[in-house]
C-alpha positions as a printed Julia matrix, in Angstrom:
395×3 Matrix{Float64}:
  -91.43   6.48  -148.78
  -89.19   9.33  -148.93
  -90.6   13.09  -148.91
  -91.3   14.69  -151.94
  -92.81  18.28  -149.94
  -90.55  20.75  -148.5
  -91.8   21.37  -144.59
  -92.73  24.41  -143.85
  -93.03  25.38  -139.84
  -95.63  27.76  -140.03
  -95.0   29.48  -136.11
  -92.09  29.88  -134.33
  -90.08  32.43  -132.83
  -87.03  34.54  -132.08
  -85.99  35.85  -128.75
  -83.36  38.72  -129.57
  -81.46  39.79  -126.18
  -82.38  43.03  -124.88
  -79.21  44.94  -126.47
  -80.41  44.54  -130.18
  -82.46  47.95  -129.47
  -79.64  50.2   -129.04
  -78.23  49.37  -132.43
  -81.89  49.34  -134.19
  -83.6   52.2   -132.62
  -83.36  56.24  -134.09
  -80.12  57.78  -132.75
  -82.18  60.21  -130.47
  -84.01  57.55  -128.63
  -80.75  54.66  -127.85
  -79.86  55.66  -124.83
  -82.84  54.88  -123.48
  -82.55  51.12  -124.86
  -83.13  48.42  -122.2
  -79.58  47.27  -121.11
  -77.93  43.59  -120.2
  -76.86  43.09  -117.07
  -74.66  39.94  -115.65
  -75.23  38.47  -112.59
  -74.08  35.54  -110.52
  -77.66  33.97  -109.76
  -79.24  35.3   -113.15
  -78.82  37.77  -116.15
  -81.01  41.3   -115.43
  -82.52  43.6   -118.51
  -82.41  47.22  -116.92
  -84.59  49.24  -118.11
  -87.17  52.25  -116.94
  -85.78  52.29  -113.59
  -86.26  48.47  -112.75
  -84.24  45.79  -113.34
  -85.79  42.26  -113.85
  -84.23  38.61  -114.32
  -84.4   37.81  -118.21
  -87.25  35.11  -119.45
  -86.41  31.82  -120.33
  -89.66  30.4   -120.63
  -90.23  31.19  -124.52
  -86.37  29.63  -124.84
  -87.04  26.32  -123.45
  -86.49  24.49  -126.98
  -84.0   21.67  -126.19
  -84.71  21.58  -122.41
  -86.33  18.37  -120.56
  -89.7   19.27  -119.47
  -88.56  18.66  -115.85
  -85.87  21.17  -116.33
  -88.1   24.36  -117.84
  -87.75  27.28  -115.65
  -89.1   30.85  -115.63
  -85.98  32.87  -115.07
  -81.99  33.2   -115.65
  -78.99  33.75  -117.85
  -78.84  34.29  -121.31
  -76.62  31.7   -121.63
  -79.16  29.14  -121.04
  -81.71  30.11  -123.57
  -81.33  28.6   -127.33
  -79.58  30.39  -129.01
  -81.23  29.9   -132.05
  -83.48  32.42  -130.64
  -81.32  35.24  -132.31
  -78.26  33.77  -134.06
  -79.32  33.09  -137.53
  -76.66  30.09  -138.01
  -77.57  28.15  -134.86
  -81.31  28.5   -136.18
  -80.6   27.05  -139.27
  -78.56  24.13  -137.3
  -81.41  23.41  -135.39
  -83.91  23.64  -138.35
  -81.61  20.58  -139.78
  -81.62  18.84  -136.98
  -85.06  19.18  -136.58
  -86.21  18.4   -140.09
  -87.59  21.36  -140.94
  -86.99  23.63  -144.48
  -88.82  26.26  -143.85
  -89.33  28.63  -140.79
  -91.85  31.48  -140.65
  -90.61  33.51  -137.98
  -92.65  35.6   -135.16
  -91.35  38.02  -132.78
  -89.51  39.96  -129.91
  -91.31  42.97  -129.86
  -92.01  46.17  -129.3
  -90.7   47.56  -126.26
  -92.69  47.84  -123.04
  -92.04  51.21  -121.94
  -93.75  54.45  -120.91
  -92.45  56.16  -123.15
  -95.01  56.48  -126.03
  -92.63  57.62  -128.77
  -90.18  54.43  -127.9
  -93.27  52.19  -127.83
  -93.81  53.21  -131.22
  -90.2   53.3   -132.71
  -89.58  50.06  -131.32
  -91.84  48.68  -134.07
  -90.03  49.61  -136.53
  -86.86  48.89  -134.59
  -87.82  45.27  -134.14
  -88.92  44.79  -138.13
  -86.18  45.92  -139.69
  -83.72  43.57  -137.09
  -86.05  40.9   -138.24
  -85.91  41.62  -141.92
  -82.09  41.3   -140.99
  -82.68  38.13  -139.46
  -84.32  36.69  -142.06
  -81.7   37.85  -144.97
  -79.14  35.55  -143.59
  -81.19  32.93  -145.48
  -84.02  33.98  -147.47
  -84.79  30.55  -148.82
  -85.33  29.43  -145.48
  -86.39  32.35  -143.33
  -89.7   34.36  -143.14
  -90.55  37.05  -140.94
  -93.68  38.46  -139.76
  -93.4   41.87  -138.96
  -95.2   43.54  -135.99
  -97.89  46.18  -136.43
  -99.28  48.31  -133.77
 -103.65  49.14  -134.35
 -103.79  52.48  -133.1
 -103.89  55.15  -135.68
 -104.98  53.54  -138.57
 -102.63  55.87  -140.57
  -99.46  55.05  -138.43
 -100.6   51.04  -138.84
 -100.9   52.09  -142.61
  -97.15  53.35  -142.75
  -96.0   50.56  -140.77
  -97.52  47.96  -142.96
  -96.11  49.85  -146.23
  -92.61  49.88  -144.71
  -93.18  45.9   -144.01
  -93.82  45.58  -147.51
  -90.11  47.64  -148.33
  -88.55  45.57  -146.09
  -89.39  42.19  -147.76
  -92.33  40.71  -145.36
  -95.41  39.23  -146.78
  -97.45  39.1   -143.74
  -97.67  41.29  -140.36
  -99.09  40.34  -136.7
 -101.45  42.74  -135.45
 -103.6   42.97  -132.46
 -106.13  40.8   -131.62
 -108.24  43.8   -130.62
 -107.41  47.45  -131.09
 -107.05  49.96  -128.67
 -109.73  52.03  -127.92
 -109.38  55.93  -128.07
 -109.24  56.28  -124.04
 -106.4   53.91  -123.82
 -104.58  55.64  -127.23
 -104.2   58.69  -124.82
 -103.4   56.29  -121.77
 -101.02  54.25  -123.23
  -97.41  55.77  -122.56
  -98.97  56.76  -118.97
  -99.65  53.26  -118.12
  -96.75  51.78  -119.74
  -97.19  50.36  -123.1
  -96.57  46.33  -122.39
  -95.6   44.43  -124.83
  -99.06  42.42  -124.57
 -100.88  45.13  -126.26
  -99.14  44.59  -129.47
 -100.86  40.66  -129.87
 -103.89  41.66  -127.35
 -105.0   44.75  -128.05
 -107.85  46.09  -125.96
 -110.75  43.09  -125.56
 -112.84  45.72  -123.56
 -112.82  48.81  -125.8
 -114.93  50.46  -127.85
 -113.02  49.73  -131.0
 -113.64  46.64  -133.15
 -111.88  45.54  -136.36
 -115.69  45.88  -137.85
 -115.72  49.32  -138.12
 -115.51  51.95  -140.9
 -112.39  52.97  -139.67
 -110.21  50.68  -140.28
 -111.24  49.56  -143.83
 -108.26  51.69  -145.6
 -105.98  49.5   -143.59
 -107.67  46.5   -144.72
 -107.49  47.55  -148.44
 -103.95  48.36  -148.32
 -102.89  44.61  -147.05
 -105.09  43.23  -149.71
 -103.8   45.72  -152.52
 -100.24  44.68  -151.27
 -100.82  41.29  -150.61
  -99.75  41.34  -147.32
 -101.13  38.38  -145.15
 -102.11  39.68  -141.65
 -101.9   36.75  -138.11
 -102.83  37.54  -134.95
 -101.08  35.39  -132.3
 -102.54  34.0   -129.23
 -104.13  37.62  -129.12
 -107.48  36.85  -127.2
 -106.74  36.0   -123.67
 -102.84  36.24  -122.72
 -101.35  33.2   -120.22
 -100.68  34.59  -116.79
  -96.54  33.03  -117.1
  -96.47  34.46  -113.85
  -99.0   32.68  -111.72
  -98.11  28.96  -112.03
 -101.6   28.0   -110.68
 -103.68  30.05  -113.6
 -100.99  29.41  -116.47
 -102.18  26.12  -117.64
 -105.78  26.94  -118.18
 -105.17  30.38  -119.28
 -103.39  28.41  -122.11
 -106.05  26.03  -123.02
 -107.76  29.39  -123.19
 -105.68  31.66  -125.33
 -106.17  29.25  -128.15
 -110.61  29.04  -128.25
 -110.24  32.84  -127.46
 -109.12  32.84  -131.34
 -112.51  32.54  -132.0
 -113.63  36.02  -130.91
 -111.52  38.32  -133.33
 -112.51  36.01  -135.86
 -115.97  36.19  -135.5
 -115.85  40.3   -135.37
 -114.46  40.15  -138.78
 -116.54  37.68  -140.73
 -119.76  38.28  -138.89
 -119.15  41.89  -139.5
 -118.64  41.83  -143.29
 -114.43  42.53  -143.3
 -114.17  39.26  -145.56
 -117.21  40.24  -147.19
 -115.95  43.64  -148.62
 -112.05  42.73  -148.92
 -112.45  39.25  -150.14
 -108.66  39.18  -151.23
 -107.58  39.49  -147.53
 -106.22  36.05  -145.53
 -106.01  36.27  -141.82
 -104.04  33.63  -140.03
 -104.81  32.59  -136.11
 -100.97  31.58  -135.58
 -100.76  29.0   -132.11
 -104.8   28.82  -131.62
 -105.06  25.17  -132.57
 -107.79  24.26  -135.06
 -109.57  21.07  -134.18
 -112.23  23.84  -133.11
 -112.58  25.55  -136.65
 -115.32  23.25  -138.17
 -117.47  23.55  -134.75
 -116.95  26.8   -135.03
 -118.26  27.08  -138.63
 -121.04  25.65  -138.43
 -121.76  26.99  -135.19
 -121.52  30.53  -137.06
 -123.39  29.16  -139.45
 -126.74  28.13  -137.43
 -126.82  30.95  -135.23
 -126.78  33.21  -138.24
 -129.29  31.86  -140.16
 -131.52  32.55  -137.07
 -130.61  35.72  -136.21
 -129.05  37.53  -139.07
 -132.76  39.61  -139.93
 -133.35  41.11  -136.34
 -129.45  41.78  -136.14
 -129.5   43.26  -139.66
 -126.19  41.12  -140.4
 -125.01  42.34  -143.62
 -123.57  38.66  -145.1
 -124.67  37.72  -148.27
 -122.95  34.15  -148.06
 -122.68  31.72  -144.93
 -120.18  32.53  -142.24
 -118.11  29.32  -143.13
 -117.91  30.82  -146.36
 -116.02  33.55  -145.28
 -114.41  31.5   -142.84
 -113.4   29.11  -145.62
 -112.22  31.51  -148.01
 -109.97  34.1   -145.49
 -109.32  32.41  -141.97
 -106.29  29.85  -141.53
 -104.76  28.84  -138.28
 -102.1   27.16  -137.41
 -101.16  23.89  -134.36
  -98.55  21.86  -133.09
  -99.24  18.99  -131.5
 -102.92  17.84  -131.58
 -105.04  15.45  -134.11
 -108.23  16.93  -133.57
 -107.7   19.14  -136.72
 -105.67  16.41  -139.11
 -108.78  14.56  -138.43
 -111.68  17.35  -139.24
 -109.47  18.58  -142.18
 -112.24  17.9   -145.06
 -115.3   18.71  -142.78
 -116.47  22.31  -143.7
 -114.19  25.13  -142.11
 -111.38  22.59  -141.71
 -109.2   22.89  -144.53
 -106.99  26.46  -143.76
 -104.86  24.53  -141.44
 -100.55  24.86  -141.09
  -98.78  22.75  -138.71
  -95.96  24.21  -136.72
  -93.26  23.32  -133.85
  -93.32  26.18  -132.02
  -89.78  26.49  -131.23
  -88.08  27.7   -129.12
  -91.24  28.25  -126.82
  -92.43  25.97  -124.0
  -94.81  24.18  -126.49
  -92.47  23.34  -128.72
  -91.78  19.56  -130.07
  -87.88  20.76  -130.85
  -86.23  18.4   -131.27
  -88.39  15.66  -131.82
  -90.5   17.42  -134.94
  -90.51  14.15  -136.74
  -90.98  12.02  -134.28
  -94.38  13.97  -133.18
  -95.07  14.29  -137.33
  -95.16  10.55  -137.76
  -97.7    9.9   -134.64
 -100.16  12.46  -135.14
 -100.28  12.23  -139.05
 -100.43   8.14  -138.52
 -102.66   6.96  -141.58
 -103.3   10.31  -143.08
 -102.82  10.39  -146.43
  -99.39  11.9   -148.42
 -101.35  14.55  -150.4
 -102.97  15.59  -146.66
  -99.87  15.31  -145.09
  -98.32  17.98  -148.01
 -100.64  20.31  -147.6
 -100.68  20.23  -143.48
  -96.84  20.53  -143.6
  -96.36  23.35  -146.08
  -98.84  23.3   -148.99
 -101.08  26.0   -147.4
  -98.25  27.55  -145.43
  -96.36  29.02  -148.45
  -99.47  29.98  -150.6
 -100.39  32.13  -147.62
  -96.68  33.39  -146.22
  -95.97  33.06  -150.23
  -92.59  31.13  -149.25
  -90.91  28.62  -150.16
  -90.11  26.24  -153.29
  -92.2   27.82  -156.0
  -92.64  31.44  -154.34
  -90.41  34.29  -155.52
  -89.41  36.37  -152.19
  -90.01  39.92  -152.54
  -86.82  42.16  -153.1
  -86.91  44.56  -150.16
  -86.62  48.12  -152.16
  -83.28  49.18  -150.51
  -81.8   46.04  -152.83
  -83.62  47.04  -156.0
């Protein structure tokens, strides 16, 4: 039976090479953009007063699985990673309509100014990206969680710019690493980790004008593989570190619903983009038992269930598992996207429809819809049916 639902792959990625910065970045800060360098064995970025063989293991898309490798020229990652044509080549190869497109930033630097430029820098090159084909692209801007008024701007100018949703930490950071964080050298993990240790949590007082300025705007917030980061450089840890980063989900989550964020901004939707979901309905009504025991001692401040909130606000999104097509109508199931990933490691590029067929084997059309894009472009607000925001520079 042929298709009658656009597809709509709810995670994947771009890669821009390290020179995009010069061009994006303030005028005053450019020259100190990472640089390109070609080698014989590999291609370097310079930068900082190192220079380090380029990443190729979130561009494996295309690649046998006996053939990924960590490190070496730009030449061999997909280029689809950055070139907006050769994505949508490989999104018609692939099968897919619709891309909703994470990132390729900020900067890791220890510079704390450049840390926080490169935010910006790296949004409005997406929001570039994605104007090559609106219809088809959707970008998630990048937010830092530090000063809740800075994550405020940032969010407003991701409105300007066209987005309708924005990454953000899994944690924040925590007012001793605020001060710390140019000294130490702002990595790149803090803008999807945050601080898991701090003192800060999403909970808090402090950050509910942020909160009420995505839900007056609209403005769908994902956090991305945020609570435990894969060690890519320790083959021996990697794997379980991955099986990891996905349950880790779970943590953020729970800060937010348990602590009332749901509760008092009942408009807002946050999306766990790569954590896999067969673990949501567990989760639920996991949430759900221990509160019901504890919440009077604890002084929780829910007035409905957990897996209400979880229900009505938290969505996440998988690529190739069952466990979650299978536990879609059990309660805390539903919110679920499927995506391919590309062009990272897990990716099913270029077999999308090949892995589609044999995981959704038996599940019903209407199922399948909503698993595929249904719920994807009510919550990215893309797609067939969706009018795309005019970025305010075009009005």
């Amino acid at each position: 039976m042929a298709r009658t639902y656009q597809i709509v792959d709810s995670d994947v990625h771009v890669n821009p090479p390290a020179t995009f910065w010069k061009d994006y970045l303030p005028a005053h800060l450019a020259d100190l953009a990472p640089k390109l360098e070609h080698a014989e064995d590999a291609d370097y970025v310079v930068f900082e007063g190192q220079r380090k063989k380029i990443s190729l293991i979130n561009a494996q898309a295309g690649r046998k699985w006996t053939d990924y490798k960590m490190t070496g020229k730009l030449s061999d990652a997909r280029k689809g990673g950055w070139m907006p044509a050769e994505r949508l080549a490989d999104m018609d190869q692939d099968g897919m309509d619709v891309a909703v497109i994470y990132g390729g930033g900020p900067i890791g630097t220890r510079n704390d100014e450049l840390y926080m430029e490169s935010f910006s820098a790296y949004n409005r090159w997406l929001a570039d990206f994605c104007s090559y084909a609106p219809d088809r692209f959707t970008g998630v801007a990048y937010l830092p969680m530090r000063e809740v008024d800075n994550a405020i701007r940032l969010l407003r100018e991701a409105a300007k710019l066209g987005f309708t949703s924005a990454n953000i930490p899994a944690f924040p950071l925590s007012p001793e690493r605020i001060s710390a964080t140019a000294a130490a050298g702002a990595s790149q993990i803090l803008a999807i980790r945050g601080d898991p240790m701090g003192s800060r949590r999403y909970d808090q007082p402090e950050f509910e004008p942020f909160w009420a300025e995505a839900q007056e705007l609209g403005m769908t917030l994902t956090m991305h593989l945020g609570g435990r980061s894969p060690r890519f450089q320790e083959p021996e840890k990697f794997l379980a570190d991955l099986a990891m980063s996905k349950l880790a989900m779970a943590e953020p989550a729970a800060i937010m619903i348990l602590g009332g964020v749901f509760q008092k901004f009942p408009g807002l939707k946050l999306v766990l983009a790569e954590s896999g979901v067969g673990w949501f309905p567990w989760f639920a009504g996991y949430m759900d038992a221990t509160w019901k025991k504890h919440r009077f001692w604890t002084n929780n401040p829910l007035t409905e269930t957990p897996s209400f909130y979880m229900e009505q606000n938290v969505y996440g999104s998988f690529i190739d598992e069952v466990a979650g097509i299978d536990n879609l109508h059990k309660l805390g199931g539903r919110n679920i996207m499927w995506s391919s990933d590309y062009p990272h490691s897990e990716t099913t590029f270029p077999n999308s429809q090949e892995t589609i067929e044999r995981i959704f084997k038996g599940v019903p059309e209407a199922d399948k819809a909503l698993i595929l894009g249904g719920i994807a472009k009510q919550v990215f607000r893309t797609g067939d049916g969706w009018a795309k925001p005019v970025p305010a520079a075009a009005e």
